[in-house]
Every structure is written in C-alpha cells, then in structure tokens.
N, C-alpha and C positions, 0 to 999 in steps of 0.2 A: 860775379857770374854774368855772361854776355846772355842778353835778352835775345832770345828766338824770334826772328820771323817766323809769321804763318808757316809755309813752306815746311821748313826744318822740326819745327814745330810738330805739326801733322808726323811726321818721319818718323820723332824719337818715341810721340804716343803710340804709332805704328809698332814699331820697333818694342816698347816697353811692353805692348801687350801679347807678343810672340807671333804676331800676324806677317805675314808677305802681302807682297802688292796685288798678287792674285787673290790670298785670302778675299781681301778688302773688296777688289772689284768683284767676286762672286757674292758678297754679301750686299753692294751695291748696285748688282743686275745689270755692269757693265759687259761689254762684247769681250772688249780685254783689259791689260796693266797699264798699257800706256796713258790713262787720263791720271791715273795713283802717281803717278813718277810725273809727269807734268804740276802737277798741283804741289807735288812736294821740294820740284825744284823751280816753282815759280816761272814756269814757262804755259804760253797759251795764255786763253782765257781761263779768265777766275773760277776757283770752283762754285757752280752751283751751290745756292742756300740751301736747298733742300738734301743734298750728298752730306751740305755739311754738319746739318744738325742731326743724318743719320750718323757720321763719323762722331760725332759728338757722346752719340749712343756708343756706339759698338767700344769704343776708345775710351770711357769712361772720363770725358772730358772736364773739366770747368767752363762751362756755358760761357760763362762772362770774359773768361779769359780770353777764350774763342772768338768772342765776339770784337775783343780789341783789338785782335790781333789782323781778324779779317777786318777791320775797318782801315788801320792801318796803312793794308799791303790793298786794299781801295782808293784810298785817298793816294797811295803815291803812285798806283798807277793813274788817275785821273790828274795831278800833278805833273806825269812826264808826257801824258796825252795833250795838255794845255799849254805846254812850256813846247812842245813842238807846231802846235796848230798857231802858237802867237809869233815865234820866233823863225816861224818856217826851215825848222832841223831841230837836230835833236842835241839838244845842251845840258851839261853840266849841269847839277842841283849848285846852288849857291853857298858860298856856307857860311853859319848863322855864330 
C-alpha cells in the first residue's frame, strides 16, 4: 500500500468522514474552500499548526501520524527552498 502524503492524506480523512471542503472550512471559521483544496493538493503555503491540530479533532486523526506526515511534506519543502537558493534554479531531487 502506497504511503500518503500530507495532502492526500488530509483528503481521504476528509473524505472518510463524510465532510466537504466547505463543511471543513465552516468549522475552521474560514471566508471559503479554497485554503481545504490548497492544503489537500499541496499547493500555497503549508497549513497552519493550529488548522491542523483542529483537523486533527474534527477528522478523528492519529496525532502522531499527523505529525509525520506534516514534518515530512516540511522538510521537502525546505529541501526544494535550499536546493534552489544554492543552485540558483530549480533542480531535480537526486536520487539516492
């Protein structure tokens, strides 16, 4: 079984628990859906800690799981931030 990023992640608990993206952002006390659908397709800035450990609530999460999964999809985006700021462009991960 293929290991979920964050993103997708976020989605299928979304998803499992019968919620829309509006659901989510009205219990989030967002304007609208568009930051649910950024976060879920890993575009924009990361979601907020505190969104996510409400998402964590509402989605009936594993904490820890959670917590790997946003460290993760942290570290490679500070990874493609670094590998552009050194390289001056944007390159290829390497592969190991």
């Amino acid at each position: 079984m293929k290991k979920l990023e964050l993103g997708p992640y976020l989605k299928a608990c979304r998803q499992k628990n019968d919620l829309s993206q509006g659901d989510v952002a009205y219990h989030l006390r967002l304007k609208s859906a568009q930051s649910i659908s950024d976060w879920e397709r890993g575009y924009g800035s990361a979601i907020p800690i505190k969104a996510l450990k409400k998402l964590i609530s509402l989605y009936k999460m594993d904490e820890d799981v959670v917590f790997e999964k946003f460290l993760e999809f942290k570290v490679a985006k500070l990874e493609e931030k670094l590998r552009s700021l050194f390289y001056g462009r944007q390159t290829k991960k390497p592969r190991r």
